[in-house]
C-alpha positions as protocol buffer text, in pm:
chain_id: "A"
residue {
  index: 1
  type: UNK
  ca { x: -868 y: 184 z: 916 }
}
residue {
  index: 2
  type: UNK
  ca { x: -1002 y: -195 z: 918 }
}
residue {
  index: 3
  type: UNK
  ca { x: -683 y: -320 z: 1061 }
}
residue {
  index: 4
  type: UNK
  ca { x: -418 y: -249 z: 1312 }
}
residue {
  index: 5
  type: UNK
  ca { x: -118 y: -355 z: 1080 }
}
residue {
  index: 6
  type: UNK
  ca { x: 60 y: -108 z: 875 }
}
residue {
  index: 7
  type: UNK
  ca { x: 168 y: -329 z: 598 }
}
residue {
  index: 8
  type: UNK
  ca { x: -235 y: -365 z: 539 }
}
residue {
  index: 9
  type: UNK
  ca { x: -324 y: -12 z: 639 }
}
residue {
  index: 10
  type: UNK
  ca { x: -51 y: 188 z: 574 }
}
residue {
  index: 11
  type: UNK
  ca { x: 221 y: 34 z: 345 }
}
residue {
  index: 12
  type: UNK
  ca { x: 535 y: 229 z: 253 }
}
residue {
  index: 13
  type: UNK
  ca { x: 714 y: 37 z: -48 }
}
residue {
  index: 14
  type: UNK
  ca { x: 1053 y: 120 z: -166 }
}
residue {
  index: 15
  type: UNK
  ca { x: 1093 y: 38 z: -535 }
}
residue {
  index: 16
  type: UNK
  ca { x: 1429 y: 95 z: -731 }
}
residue {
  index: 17
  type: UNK
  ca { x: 1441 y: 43 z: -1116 }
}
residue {
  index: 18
  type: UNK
  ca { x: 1683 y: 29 z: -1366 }
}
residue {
  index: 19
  type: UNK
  ca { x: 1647 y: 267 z: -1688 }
}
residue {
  index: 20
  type: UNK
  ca { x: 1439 y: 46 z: -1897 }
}
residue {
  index: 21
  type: UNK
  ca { x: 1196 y: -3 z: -1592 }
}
residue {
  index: 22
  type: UNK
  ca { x: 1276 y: -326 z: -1503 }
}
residue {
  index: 23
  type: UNK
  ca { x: 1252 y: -358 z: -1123 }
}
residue {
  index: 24
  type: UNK
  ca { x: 1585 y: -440 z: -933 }
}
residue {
  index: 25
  type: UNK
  ca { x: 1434 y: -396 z: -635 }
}
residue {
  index: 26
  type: UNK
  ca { x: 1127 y: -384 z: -363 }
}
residue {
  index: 27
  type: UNK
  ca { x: 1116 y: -379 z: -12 }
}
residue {
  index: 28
  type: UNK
  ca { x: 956 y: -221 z: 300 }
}
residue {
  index: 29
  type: UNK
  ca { x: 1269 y: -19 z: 409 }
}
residue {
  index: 30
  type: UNK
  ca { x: 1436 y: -287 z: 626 }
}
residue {
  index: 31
  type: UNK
  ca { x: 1338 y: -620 z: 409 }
}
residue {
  index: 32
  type: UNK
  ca { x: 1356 y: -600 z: 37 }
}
residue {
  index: 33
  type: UNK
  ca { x: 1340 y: -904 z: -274 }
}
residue {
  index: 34
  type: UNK
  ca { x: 1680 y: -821 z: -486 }
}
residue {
  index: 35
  type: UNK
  ca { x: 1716 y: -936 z: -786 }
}
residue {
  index: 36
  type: UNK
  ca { x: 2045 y: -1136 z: -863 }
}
residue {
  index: 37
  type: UNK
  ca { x: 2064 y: -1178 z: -1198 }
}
residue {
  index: 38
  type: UNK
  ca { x: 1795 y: -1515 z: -1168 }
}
residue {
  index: 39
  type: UNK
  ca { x: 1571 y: -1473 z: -901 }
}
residue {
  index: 40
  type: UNK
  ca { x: 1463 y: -1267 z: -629 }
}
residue {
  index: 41
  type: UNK
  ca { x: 1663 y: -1263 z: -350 }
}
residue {
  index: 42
  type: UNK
  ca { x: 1521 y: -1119 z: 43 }
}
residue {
  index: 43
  type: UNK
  ca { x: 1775 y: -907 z: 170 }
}
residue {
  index: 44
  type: UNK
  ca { x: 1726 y: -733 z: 494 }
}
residue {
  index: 45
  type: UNK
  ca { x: 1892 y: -362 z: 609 }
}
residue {
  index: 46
  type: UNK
  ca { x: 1991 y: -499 z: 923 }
}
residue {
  index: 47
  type: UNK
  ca { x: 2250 y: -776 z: 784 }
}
residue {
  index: 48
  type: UNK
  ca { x: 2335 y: -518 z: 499 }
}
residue {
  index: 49
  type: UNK
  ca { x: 2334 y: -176 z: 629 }
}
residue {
  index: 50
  type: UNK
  ca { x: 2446 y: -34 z: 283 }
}
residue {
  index: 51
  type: UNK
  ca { x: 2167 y: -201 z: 81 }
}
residue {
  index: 52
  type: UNK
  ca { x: 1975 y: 94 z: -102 }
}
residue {
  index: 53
  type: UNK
  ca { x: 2313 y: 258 z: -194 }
}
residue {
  index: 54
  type: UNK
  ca { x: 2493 y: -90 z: -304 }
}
residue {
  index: 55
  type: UNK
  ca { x: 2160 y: -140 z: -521 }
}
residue {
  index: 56
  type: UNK
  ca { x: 2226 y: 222 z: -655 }
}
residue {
  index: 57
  type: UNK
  ca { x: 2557 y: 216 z: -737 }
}
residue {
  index: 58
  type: UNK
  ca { x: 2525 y: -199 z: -893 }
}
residue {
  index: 59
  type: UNK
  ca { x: 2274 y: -45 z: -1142 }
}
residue {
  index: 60
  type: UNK
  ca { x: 2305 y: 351 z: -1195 }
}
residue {
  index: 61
  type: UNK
  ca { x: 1992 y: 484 z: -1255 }
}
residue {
  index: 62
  type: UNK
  ca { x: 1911 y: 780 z: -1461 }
}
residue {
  index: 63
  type: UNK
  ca { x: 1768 y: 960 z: -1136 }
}
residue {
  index: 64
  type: UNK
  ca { x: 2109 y: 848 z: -962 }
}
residue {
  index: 65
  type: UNK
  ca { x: 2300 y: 1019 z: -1289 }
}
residue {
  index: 66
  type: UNK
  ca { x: 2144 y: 1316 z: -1187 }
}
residue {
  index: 67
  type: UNK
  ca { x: 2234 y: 1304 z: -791 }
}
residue {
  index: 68
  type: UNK
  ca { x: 1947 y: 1115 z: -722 }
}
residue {
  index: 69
  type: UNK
  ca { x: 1972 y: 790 z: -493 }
}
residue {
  index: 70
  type: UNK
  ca { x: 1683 y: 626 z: -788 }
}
residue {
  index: 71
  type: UNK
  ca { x: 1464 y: 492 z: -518 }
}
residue {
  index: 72
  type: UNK
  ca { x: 1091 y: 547 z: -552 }
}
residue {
  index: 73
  type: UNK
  ca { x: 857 y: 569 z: -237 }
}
residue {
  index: 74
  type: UNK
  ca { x: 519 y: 516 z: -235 }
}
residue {
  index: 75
  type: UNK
  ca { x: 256 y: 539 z: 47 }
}
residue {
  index: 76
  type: UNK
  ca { x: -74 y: 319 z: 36 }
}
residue {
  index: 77
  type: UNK
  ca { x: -316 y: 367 z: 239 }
}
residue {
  index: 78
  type: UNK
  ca { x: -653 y: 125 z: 274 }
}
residue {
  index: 79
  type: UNK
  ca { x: -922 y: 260 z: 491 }
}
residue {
  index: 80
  type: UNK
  ca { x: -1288 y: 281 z: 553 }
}
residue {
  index: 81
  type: UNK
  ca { x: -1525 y: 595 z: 453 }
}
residue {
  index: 82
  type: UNK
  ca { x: -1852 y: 497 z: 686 }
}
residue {
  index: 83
  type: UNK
  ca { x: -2055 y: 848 z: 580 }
}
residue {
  index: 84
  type: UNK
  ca { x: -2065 y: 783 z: 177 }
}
residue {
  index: 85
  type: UNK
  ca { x: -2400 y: 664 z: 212 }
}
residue {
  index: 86
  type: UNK
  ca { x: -2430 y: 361 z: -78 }
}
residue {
  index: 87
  type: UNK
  ca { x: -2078 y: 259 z: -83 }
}
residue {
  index: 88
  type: UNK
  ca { x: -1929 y: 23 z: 123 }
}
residue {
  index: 89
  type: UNK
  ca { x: -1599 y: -109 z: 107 }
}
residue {
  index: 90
  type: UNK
  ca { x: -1193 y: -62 z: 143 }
}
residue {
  index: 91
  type: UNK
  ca { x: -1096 y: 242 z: -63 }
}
residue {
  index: 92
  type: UNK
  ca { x: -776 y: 286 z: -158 }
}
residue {
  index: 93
  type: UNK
  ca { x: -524 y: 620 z: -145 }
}
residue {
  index: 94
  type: UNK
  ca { x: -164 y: 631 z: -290 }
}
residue {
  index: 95
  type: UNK
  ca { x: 74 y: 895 z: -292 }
}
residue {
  index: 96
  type: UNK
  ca { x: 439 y: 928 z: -408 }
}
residue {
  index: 97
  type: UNK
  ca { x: 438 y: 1293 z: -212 }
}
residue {
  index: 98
  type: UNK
  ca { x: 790 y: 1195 z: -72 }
}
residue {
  index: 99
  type: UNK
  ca { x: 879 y: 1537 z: 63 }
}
residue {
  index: 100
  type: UNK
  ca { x: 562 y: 1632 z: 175 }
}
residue {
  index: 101
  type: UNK
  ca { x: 274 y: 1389 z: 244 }
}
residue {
  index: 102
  type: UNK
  ca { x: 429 y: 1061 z: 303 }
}
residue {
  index: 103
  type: UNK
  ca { x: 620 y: 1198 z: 602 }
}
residue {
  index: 104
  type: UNK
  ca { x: 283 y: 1388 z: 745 }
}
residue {
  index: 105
  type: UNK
  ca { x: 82 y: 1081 z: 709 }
}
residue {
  index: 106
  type: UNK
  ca { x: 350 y: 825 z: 808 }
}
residue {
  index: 107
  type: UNK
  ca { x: 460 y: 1073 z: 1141 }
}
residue {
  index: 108
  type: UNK
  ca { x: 51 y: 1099 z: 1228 }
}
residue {
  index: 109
  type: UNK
  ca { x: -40 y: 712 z: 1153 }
}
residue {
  index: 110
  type: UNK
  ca { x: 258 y: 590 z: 1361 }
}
residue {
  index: 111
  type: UNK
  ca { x: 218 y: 815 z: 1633 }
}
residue {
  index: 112
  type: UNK
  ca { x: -155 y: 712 z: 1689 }
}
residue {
  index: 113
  type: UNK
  ca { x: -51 y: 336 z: 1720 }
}
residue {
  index: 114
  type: UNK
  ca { x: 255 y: 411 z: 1954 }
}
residue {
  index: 115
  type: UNK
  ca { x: 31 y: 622 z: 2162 }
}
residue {
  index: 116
  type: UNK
  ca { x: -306 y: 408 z: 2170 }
}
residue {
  index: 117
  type: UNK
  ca { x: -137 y: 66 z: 2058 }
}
residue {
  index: 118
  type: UNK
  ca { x: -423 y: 66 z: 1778 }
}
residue {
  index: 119
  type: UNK
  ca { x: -572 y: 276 z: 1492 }
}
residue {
  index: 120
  type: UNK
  ca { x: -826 y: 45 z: 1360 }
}
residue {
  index: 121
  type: UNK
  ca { x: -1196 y: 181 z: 1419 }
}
residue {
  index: 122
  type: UNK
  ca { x: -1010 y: 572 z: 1483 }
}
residue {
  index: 123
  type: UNK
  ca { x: -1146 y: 859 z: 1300 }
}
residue {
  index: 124
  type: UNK
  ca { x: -928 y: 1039 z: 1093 }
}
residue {
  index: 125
  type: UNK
  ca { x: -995 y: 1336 z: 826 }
}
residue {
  index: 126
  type: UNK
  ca { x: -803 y: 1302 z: 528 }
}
residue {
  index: 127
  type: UNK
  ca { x: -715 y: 1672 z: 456 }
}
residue {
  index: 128
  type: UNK
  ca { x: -552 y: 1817 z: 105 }
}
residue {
  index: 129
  type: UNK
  ca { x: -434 y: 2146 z: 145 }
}
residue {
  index: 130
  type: UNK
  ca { x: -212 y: 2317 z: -139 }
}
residue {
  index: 131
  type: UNK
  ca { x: 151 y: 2394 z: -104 }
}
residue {
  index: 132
  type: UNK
  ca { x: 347 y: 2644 z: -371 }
}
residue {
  index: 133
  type: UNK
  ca { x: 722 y: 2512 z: -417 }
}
residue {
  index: 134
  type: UNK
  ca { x: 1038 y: 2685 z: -225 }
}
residue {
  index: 135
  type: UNK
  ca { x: 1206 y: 2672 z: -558 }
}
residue {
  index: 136
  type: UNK
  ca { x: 1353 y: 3038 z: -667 }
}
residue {
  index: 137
  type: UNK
  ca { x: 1198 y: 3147 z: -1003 }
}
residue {
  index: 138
  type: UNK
  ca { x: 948 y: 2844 z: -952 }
}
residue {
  index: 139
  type: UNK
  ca { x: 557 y: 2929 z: -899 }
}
residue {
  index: 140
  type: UNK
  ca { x: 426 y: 2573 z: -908 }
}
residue {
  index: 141
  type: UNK
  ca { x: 153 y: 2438 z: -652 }
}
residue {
  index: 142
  type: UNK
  ca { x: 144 y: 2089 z: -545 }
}
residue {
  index: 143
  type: UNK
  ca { x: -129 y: 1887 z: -310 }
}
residue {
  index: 144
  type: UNK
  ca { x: -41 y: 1766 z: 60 }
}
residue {
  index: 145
  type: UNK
  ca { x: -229 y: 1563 z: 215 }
}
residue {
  index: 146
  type: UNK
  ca { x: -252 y: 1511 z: 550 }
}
residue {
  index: 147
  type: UNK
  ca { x: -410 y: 1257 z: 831 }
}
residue {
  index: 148
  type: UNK
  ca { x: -564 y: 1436 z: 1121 }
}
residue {
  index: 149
  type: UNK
  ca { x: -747 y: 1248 z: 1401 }
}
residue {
  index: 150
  type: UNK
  ca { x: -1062 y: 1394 z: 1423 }
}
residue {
  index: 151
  type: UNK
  ca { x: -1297 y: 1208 z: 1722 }
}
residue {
  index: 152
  type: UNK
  ca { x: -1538 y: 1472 z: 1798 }
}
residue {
  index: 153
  type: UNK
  ca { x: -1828 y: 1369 z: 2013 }
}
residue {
  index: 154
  type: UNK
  ca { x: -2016 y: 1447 z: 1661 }
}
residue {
  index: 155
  type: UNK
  ca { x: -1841 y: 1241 z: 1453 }
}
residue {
  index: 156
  type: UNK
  ca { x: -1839 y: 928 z: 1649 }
}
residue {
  index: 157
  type: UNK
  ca { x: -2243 y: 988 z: 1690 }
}
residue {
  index: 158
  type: UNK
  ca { x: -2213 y: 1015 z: 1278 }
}
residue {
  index: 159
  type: UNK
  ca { x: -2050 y: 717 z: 1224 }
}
residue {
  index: 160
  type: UNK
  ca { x: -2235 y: 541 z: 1488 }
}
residue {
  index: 161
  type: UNK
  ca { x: -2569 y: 631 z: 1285 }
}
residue {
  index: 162
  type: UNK
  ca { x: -2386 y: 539 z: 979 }
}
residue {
  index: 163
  type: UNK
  ca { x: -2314 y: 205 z: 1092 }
}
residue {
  index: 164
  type: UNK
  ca { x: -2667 y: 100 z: 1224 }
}
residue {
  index: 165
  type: UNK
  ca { x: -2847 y: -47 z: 916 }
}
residue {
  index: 166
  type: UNK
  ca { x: -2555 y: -281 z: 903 }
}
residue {
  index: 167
  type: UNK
  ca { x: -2585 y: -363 z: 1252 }
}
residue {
  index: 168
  type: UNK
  ca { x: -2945 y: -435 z: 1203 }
}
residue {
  index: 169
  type: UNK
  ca { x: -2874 y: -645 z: 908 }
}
residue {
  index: 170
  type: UNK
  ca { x: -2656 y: -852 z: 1084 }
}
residue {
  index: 171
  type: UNK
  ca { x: -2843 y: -936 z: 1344 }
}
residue {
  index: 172
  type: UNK
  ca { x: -2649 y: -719 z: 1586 }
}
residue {
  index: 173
  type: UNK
  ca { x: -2918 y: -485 z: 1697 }
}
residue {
  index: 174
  type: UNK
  ca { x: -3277 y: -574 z: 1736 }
}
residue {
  index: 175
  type: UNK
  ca { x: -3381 y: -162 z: 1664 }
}
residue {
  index: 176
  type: UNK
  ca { x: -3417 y: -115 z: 2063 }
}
């Protein structure tokens, strides 16, 4: 990851529309922007501890209809792939794996930064295994993905090679 802050890294956004897609509302689980009928209003969990199911029940959702709460999650992640030799840059994964891979990737990412204070510079694999569904009379497979820290003495000598062209470019190591 190039940074140590989850909103950047590692952003989990709560959306809630209405049935003609119009967005009500957005937030990060504790602070959201409401809308109030002219503008967007922040609104925080803590001083409403009700919020998601006030928003639900204000504007009924077809998802809510059908015993649904109507709130979408989606995980974004926005790391670093050092070995894809050519390429350089942020890539980008999303997910809206609710069940299944937001909670595995959330659970990992968060429990790397409590326990090292930092994930920025970690290795991780991102792993996609498939799952079939628990659902009687269903056969249906569905992708998880996972985050798994994977700092093998090999791989950090890997991404150390991978990084020294750019380290020679900048000026950072002489080739000694």
């Amino acid at each position: 990851f190039p940074d140590d802050d989850p909103a950047k890294v590692c952003n989990e956004q709560y959306e809630y529309r209405d049935d003609d897609g119009r967005l009500i509302a957005r937030g990060d689980g504790e602070t959201f922007d409401v809308w109030d009928g002219k503008k967007y209003e922040p609104l925080t969990v803590s001083a409403y501890p009700n919020l998601m199911a006030s928003i639900a029940k204000r504007y009924p959702n077809k998802a809510v209809k059908a015993g649904g709460d109507g709130w979408r999650i989606t995980l974004t992640l926005n790391f670093i792939v050092p070995l894809v030799r050519g390429v350089a840059g942020v890539w980008t994964f999303e997910t809206k794996g609710t069940a299944s891979t937001i909670p595995a990737i959330r659970d990992t990412f968060d429990g790397m930064l409590e326990q090292r204070g930092f994930v920025k510079g970690v290795i991780f694999d991102l792993n996609v295994q498939f799952a079939k569904t628990q659902k009687p009379g269903d056969n249906s497979r569905f992708p998880v993905v996972s985050l798994v820290p994977n700092e093998s003495a090999d791989n950090v000598l890997k991404v150390q090679k991978a990084w020294e062209p750019i380290k020679r470019l900048e000026g950072g190591d002489n080739g000694n």
